[in-house]
KOLZAVEX-248718 format. One line per 2 residues: number of its first residue (from 1); for each residue z negated, x, y negated of C-alpha. Coordinates in Angstrom, 1 decimal. Example, Ala and Ser with C-alpha at 12.3 -4.5 7.8 and 13.67 -1.06 7.14 Angstrom:
! KOLZAVEX-248718
1	-7.8/12.3/4.5 | -7.1/13.7/1.1
//
This chain:
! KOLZAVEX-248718
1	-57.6/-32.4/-50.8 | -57.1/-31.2/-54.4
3	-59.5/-31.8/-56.7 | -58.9/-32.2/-60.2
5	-61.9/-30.3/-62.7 | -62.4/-31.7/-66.3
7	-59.5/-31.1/-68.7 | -60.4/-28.9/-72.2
9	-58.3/-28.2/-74.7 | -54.6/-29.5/-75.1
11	-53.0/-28.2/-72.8 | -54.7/-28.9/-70.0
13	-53.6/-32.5/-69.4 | -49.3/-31.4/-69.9
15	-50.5/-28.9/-66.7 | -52.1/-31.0/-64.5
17	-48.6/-33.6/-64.9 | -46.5/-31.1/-64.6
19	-48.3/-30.0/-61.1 | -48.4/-33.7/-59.8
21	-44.8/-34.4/-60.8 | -44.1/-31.5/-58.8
23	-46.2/-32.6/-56.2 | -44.2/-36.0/-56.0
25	-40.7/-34.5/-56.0 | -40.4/-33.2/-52.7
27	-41.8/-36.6/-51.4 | -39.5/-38.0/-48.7
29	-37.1/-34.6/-49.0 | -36.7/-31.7/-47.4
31	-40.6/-30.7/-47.8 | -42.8/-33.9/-47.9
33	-46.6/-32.9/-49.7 | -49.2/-35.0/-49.4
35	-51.0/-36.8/-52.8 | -54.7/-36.6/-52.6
37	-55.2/-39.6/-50.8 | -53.5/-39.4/-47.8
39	-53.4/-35.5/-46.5 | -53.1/-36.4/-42.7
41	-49.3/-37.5/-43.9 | -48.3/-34.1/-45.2
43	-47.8/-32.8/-41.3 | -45.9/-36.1/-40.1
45	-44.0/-36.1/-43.3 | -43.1/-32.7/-43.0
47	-41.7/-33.5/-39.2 | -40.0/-36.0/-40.5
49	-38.1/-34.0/-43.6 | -37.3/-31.2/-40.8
51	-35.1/-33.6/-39.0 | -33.3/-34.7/-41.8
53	-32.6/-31.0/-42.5 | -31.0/-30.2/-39.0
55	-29.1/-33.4/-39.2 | -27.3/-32.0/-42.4
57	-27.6/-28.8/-41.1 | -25.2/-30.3/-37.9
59	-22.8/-31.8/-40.7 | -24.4/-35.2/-41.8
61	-27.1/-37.0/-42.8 | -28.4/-40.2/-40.8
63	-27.2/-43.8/-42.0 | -28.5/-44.9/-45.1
65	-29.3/-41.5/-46.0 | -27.5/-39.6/-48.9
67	-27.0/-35.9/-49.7 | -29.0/-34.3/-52.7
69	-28.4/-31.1/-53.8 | -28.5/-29.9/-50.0
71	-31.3/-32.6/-48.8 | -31.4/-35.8/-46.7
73	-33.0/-38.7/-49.0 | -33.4/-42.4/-48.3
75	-33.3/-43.6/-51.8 | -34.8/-46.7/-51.4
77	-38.2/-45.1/-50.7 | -37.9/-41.4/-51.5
79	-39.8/-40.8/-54.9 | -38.2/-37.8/-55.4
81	-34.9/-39.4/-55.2 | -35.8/-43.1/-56.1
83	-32.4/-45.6/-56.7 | -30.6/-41.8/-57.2
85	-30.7/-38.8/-56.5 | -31.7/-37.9/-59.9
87	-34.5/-40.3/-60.3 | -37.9/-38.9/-59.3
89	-40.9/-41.4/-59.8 | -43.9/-40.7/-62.4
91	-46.8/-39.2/-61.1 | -49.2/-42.1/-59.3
93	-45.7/-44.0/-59.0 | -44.5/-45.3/-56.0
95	-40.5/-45.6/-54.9 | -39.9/-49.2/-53.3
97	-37.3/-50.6/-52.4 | -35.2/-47.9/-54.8
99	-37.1/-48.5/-57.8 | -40.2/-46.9/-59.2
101	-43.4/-49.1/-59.0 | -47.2/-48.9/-59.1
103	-47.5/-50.3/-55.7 | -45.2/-51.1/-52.7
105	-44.3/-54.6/-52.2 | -43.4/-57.6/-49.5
107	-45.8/-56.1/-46.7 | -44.5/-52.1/-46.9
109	-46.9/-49.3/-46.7 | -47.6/-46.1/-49.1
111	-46.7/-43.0/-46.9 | -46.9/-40.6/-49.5
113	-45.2/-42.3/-51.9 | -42.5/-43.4/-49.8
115	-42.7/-47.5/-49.5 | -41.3/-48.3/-46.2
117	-41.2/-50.4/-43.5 | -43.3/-49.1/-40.0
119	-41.2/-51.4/-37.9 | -38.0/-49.9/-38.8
121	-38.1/-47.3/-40.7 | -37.0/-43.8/-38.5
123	-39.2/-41.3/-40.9 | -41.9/-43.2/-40.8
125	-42.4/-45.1/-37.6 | -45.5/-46.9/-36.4
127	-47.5/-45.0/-38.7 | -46.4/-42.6/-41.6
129	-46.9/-39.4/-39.3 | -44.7/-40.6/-36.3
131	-40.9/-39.7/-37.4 | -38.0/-40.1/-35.1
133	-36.0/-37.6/-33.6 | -32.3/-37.1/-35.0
135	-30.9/-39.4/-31.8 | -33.4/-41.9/-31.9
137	-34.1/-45.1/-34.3 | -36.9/-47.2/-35.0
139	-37.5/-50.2/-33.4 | -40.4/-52.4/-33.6
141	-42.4/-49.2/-34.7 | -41.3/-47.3/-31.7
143	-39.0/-44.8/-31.4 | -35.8/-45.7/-29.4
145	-33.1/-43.2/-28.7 | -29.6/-44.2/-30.0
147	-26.7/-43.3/-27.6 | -23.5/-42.2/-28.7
149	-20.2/-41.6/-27.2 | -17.9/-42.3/-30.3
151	-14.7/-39.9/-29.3 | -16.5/-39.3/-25.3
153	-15.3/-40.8/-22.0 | -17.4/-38.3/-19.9
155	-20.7/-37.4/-20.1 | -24.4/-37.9/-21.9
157	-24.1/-40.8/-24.3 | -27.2/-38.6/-25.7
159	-30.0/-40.5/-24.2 | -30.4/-40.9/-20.4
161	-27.0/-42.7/-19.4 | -23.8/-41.3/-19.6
163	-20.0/-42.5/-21.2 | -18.6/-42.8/-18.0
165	-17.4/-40.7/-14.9 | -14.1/-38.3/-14.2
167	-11.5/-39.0/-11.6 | -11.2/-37.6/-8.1
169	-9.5/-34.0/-9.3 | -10.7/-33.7/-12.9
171	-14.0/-32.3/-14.6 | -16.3/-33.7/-17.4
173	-15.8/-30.6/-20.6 | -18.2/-30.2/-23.5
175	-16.3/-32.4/-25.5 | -17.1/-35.1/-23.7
177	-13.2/-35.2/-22.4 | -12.2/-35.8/-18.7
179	-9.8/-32.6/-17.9 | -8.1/-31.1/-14.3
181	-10.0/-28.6/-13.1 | -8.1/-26.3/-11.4
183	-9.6/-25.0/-7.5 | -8.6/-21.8/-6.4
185	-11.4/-21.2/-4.3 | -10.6/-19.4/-1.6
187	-6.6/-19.7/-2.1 | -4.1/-17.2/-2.9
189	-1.0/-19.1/-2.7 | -0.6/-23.1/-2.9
191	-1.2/-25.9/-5.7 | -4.1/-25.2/-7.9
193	-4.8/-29.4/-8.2 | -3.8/-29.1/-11.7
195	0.2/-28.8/-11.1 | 0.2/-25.3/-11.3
197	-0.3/-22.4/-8.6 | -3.2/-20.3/-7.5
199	-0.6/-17.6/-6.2 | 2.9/-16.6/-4.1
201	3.3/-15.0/-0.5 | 5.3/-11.9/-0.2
203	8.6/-12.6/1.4 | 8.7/-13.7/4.6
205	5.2/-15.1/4.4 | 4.4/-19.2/4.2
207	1.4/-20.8/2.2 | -0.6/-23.0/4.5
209	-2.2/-26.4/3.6 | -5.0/-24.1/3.3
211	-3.7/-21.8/0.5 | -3.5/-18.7/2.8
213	-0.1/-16.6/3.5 | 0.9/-16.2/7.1
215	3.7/-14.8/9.0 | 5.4/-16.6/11.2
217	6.8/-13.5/13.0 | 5.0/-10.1/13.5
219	2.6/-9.2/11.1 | 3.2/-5.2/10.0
221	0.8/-3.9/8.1 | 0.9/-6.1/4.7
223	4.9/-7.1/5.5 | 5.3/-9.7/7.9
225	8.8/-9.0/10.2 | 11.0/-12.0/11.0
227	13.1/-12.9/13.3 | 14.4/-9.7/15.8
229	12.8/-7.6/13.4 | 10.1/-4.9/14.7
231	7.2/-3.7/13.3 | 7.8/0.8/12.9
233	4.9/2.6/11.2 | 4.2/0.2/8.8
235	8.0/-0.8/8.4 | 10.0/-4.2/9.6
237	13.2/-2.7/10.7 | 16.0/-3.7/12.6
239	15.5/-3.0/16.5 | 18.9/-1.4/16.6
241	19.7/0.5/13.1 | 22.6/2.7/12.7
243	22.8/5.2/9.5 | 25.9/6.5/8.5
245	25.8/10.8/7.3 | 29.3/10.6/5.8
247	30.5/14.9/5.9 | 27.2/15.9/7.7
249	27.2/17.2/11.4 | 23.5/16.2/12.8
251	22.5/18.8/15.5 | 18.7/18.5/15.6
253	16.1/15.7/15.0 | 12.1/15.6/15.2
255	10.1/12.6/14.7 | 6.3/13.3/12.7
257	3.2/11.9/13.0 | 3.8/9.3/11.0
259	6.6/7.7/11.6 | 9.3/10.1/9.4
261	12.3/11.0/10.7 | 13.3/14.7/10.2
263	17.6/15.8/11.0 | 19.2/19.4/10.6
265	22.5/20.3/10.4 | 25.2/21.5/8.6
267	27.7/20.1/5.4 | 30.4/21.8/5.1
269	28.7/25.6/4.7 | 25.6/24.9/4.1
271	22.4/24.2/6.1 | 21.1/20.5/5.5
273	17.8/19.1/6.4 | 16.6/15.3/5.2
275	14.3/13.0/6.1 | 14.7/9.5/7.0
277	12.0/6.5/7.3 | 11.2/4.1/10.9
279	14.1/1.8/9.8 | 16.9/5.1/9.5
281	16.5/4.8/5.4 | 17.2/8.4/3.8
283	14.1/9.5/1.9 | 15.4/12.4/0.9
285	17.5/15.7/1.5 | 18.6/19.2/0.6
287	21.1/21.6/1.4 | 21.0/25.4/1.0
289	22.6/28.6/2.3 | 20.9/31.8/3.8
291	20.8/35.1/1.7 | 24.5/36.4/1.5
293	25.7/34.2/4.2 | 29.3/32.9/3.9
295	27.5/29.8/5.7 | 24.7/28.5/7.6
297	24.7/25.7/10.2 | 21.0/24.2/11.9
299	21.1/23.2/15.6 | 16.9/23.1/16.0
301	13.7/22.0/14.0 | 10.4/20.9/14.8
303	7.2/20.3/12.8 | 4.2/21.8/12.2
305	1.4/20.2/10.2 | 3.1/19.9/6.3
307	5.9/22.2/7.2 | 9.3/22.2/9.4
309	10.6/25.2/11.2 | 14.6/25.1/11.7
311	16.8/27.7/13.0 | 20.3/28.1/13.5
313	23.2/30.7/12.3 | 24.6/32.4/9.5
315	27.7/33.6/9.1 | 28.1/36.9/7.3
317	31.3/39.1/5.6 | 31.0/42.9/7.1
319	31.2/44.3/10.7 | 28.5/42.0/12.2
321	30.0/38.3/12.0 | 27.1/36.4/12.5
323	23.1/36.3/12.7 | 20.6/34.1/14.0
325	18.5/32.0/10.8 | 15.0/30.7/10.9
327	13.2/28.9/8.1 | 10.2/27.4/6.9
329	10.5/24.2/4.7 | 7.9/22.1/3.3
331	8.4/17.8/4.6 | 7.6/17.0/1.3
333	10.5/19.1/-0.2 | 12.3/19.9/2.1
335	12.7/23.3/0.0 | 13.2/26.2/1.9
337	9.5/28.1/1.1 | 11.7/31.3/3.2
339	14.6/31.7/5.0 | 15.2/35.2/7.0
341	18.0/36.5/9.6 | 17.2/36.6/13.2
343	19.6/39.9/14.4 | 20.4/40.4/18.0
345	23.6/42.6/18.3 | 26.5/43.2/16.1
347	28.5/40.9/17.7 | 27.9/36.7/17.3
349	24.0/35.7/17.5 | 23.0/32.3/17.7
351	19.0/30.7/17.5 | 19.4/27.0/19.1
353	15.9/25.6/19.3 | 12.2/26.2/18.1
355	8.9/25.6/18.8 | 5.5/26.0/17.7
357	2.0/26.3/18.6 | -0.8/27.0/16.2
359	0.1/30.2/14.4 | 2.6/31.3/17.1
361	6.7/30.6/16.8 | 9.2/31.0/19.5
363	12.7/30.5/19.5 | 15.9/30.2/22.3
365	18.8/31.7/21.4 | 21.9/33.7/22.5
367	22.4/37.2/21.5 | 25.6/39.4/21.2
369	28.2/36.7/22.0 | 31.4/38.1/23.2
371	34.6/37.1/24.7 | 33.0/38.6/28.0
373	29.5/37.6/27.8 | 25.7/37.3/26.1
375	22.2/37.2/26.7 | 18.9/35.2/26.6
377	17.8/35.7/23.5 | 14.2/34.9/22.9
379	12.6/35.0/19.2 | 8.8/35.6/18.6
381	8.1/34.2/15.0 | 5.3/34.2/12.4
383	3.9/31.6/9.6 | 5.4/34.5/6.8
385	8.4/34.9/8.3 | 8.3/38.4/10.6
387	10.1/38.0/13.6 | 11.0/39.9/16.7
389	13.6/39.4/19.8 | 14.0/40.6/22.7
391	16.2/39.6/26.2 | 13.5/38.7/28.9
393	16.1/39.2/31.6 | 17.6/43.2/30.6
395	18.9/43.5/34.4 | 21.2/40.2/34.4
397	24.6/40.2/33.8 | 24.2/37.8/31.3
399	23.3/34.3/30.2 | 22.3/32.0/27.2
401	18.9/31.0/26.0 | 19.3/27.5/24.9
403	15.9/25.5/24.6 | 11.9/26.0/24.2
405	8.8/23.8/24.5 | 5.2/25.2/24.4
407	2.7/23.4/27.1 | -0.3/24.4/28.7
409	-1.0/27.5/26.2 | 2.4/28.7/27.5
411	6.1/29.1/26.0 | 8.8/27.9/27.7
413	12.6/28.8/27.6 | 15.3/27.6/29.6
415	18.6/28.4/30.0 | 20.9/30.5/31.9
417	21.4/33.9/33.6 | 23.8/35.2/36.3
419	25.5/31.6/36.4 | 22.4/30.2/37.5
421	20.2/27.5/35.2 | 16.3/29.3/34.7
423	13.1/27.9/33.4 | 10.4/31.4/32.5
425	7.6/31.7/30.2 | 5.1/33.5/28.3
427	1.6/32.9/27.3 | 2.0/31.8/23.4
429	-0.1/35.0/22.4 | 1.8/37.3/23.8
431	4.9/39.9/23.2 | 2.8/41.1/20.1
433	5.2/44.1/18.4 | 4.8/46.7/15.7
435	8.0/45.3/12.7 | 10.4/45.1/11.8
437	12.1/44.0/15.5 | 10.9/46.2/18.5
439	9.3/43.8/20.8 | 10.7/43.7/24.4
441	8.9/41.3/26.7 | 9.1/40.6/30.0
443	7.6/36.8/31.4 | 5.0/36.9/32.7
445	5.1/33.3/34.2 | 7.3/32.3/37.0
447	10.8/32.4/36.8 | 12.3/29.2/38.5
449	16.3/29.9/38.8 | 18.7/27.4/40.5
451	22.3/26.2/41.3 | 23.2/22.7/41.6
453	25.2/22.3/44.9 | 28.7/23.5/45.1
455	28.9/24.6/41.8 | 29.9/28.4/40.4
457	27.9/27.7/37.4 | 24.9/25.6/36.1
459	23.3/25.9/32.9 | 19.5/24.5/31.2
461	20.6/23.2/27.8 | 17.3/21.0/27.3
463	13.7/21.1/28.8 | 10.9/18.8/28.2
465	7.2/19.2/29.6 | 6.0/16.1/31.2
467	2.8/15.5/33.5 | 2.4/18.7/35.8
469	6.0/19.9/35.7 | 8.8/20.3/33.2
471	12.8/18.5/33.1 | 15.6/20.0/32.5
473	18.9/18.9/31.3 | 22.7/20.8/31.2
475	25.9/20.6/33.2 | 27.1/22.5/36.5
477	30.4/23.6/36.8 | 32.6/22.8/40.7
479	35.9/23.9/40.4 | 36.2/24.0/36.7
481	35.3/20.3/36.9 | 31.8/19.3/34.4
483	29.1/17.0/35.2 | 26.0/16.4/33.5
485	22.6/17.5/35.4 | 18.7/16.4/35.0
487	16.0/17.9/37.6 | 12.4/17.9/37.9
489	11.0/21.7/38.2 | 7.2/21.6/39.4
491	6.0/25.3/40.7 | 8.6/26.4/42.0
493	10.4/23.3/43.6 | 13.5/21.7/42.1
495	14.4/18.5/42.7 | 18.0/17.4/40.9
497	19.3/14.0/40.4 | 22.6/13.0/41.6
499	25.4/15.1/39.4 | 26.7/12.6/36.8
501	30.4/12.9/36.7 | 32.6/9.6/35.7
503	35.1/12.2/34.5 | 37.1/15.1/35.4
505	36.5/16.8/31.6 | 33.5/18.2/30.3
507	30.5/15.6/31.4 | 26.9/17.5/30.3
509	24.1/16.9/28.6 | 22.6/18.8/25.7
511	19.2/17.3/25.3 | 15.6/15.5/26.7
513	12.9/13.1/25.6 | 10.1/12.2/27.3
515	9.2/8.1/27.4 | 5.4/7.5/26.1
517	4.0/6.5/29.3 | 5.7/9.2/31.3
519	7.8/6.8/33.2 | 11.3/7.8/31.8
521	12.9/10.8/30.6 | 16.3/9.8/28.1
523	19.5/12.4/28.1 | 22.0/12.7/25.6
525	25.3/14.7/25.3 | 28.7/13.6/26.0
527	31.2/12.9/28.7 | 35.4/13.6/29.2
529	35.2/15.7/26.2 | 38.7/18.4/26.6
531	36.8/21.2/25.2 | 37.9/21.1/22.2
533	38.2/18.9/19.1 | 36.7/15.3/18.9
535	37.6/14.3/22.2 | 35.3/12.2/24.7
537	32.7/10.2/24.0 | 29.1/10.1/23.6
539	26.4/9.4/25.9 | 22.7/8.0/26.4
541	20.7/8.1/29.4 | 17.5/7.1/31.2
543	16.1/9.0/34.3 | 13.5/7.4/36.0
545	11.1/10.0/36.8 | 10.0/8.7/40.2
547	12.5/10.2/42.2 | 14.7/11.9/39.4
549	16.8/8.7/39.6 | 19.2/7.6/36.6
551	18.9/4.3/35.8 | 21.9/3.5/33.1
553	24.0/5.6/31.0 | 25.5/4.0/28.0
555	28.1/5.5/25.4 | 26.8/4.6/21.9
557	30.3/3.2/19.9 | 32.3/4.9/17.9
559	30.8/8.5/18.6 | 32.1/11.6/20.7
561	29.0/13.4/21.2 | 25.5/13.1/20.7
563	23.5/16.5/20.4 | 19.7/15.6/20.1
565	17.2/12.5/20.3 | 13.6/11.3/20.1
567	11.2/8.5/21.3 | 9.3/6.5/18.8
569	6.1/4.7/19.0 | 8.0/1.2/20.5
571	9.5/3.6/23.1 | 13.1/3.2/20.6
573	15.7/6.2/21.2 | 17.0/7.6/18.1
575	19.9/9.6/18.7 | 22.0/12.4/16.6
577	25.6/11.9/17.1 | 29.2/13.0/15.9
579	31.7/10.7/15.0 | 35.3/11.5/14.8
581	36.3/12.8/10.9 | 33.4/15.0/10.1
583	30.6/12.8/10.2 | 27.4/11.2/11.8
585	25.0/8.9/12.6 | 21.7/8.1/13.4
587	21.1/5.1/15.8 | 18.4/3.4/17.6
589	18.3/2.6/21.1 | 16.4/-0.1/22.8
591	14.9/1.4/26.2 | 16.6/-1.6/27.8
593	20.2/0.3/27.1 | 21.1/-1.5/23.9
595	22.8/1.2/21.4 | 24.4/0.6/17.8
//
């Protein structure tokens, strides 16, 4: 309570009014301060004036309230702002009923200068220290909250109902507006409830009722494969593909890990090599030509870890026509990282196949080719290029060298000698020589050596390791008459399937794959070929490998001669072949017989 002292001198009294007036102008405002009388009501006006400043501070004042200079004011009670804003009440006045007055009238009470009524007024209700809240009103001297739901149809009305519900499908926002609310909840393709999507399928894929994608045919990887589509390292391809090499002569093919297709060849004069995908699609390819060489064809490749190995021939201008060529080239290039000449004799050398195991290389060839005869021509290779020949049979009269496979720690080469197919071998350490070429070696594995039945010659063109023993594949020669041959060599026991002959040309085969499960070998080559040109036409075979027995032969359309092949992990066939004009394909064979 303030307490007044005696006033002395003239100024004293102006003071004192000037305080009071003071005191009286922030009744019923913003700040509400008690008079002397009644200082219990400074708290509950205070409460009061703070609610009137958030409601402006939210953008308005409450009804019958008006705005003054920033402040909330009733101005039928507020001395401050009695009948106007600018009207403040005389110190000891009272503001009722918007005029200034000694004493509040018709049964209202004093709160602080402020005449109002308890029932009903929302500052001041029940009592002058019990104001509303900004939602709530006074009724009866209680407070009552006021609900709202001007501009709503959703939502709290601001008390402790709501202005009304959402449809199936739609959601309540913070406006107090119904809107869709879209679900894509564990959905990735499908209506999102709201007319739009939660997502697409790839092709070939269907969105459930459920919003998830699924393939109706095989599912590959993230690619689902339709109709006679099959599923090929990740690929849906078509079960029998056929790629076109327009000007390229395809002579060797090797299948990697993961699925790639590697060919070698020639076009035109130069060495090719490319790579192809599960479903025959070119990836990529490069041609080059050795050293000096006037040319350079491929006939053989493998793969080792990141790199390929192929070899072939070169031709050269001078006194010796023609070398043998090996080369390292990196899959992911396919840029030659070396290539070097393989020499065997000054006449014609030739290297037709490679293979390799670990850090060790070996190659079949022919060397010294004449008009009157040749030799086995073996190859010992390194990583860096240093390489050595030798012929394992210097006693014979002659022969070829035409394939290699490593098994069992051991190199293999077939081929023939003295008119007679062999199969001989080497541990794949061995034959070590001081460079640049001296390095004869002798085998120091059996030699198996055999002639088919009747005939003056037989020659090995393909082997292909498989369980305990090893197949071979070639031609025998009976009275000048060809026919294809596949037998079985385990120890030292041959055992030869029936000569395949539908003609009285050339019939042979020039290569093997083994099936996955061991069950099959496959045979490719060609059949009533004259020798010469584009004659004849290509074959593909199965040999069951119970008994040696063939079990079709088919001849791929279109083609005169097919020269390699491999199994893939469906137990397909691709095939190498030579179609008439230059050219070549790559096809795919089902195991059933179906070719391209």
């Amino acid at each position: 309570m303030l307490v007044l002292g005696s006033w002395s001198g003239t100024g004293a009294p102006l003071v004192a009014l000037a305080f009071l007036a003071a005191t009286f102008a922030c009744a019923q405002s913003t700040t509400l301060t008690a008079d002397a009388a009644d200082a219990d009501a400074r708290d509950g006006a205070d409460d009061g004036a703070g609610d009137r400043a958030d409601a402006t501070a939210e953008g308005g004042c409450r009804p019958g309230e008006e705005l003054c200079s920033g402040v909330c004011a009733d101005l039928t009670t507020d001395p401050a702002h009695c009948g106007a804003c600018s009207t403040t009440c005389a110190p000891g006045e009272v503001c009722n009923e918007g005029r200034c007055a000694s004493s509040c009238t018709g049964g209202l009470q004093n709160c602080s200068g402020a005449c109002v009524d308890l029932q009903t007024d929302d500052a001041h209700c029940g009592s002058c220290t019990a104001p509303c809240t900004l939602h709530e009103e006074c009724r009866s001297g209680d407070c009552a909250c006021v609900t709202d739901c001007t501009g709503r149809e959703c939502g709290s009305d601001g008390c402790t109902g709501t202005c009304g519900g959402c449809p199936t499908g739609r959601e309540c926002g913070a406006d107090g507006r119904c809107f869709c609310a879209e679900n894509c909840v564990g959905r990735t393709c499908g209506d999102d409830g709201c007319g739009g999507i939660c997502g697409s399928c790839d092709p070939a894929f269907a969105c459930t009722p459920a919003g998830t994608c699924s393939c109706g045919g095989t599912l590959c990887g993230a690619l689902c494969c339709t109709g006679a589509q099959v599923c090929l390292d990740g690929a849906c391809c078509d079960p029998t593909w056929s790629t076109n090499l327009p000007g390229v002569s395809v002579r060797g093919l090797v299948r990697d890990a993961d699925g790639t297709l590697f060919a070698a060849g020639s076009s035109g004069t130069q060495a090719w090599v490319a790579a192809f995908d599960a479903c025959g699609n070119r990836l990529r390819e490069r041609t080059f030509v050795s050293g000096s060489a006037t040319s350079t064809g491929l006939s053989g490749m493998t793969a080792a870890g990141d790199d390929l190995y192929v070899v072939g021939q070169t031709l050269e201008a001078g006194t010796d026509p023609g070398n043998g060529v090996w080369a390292r080239l990196p899959k992911a290039t396919l840029v030659p990282a070396w290539t070097n000449s393989l020499w065997g004799g000054n006449d014609i050398d030739e290297a037709w196949a490679v293979a390799v195991s670990g850090s060790d290389v070996w190659i079949a060839g022919t060397g010294a080719i004449t008009a009157t005869g040749s030799f086995p021509w073996v190859i010992r290779g390194l990583p860096d290029g240093g390489a050595c020949g030798f012929n394992p049979f210097p006693a014979a009269g002659g022969g070829v060298g035409r394939d290699v496979a490593v098994s069992g720690g051991r190199a293999y080469v077939a081929g023939a000698r003295d008119g007679e197919a062999f199969l001989t071998s080497w541990a794949v350490g061995e034959c070590l020589w001081t460079p640049p070429l001296d390095c004869p070696c002798e085998p120091t594995g059996t030699t198996v050596a055999f002639q088919a039945a009747g005939a003056a010659y037989t020659e090995a063109r393909a082997v292909v390791a498989l369980g305990s023993g090893f197949y071979v594949a070639g031609f025998s020669d009976i009275g000048g008459d060809y026919g294809g041959m596949v037998a079985r060599i385990a120890a030292t026991v041959v055992t030869e399937a029936p000569r395949w002959n539908p003609t009285t040309l050339v019939d042979a085969y020039t290569a093997l794959a083994a099936e996955a499960t061991g069950s099959a070998v496959y045979a490719t080559g060609t059949m009533g070929w004259d020798g010469s040109g584009e004659s004849g036409s290509a074959v593909v075979a199965r040999y069951g490998t119970a008994g040696v027995t063939a079990e079709w032969q088919v001849n791929p359309p279109g083609a005169w001669a097919c020269w390699d092949l491999v199994v893939d992990d469906l137990g397909g066939i691709v095939v190498g072949c030579l179609v008439p004009g230059g050219g070549s394909t790559l096809r795919r064979c089902l195991p059933t017989g179906v070719c391209p």
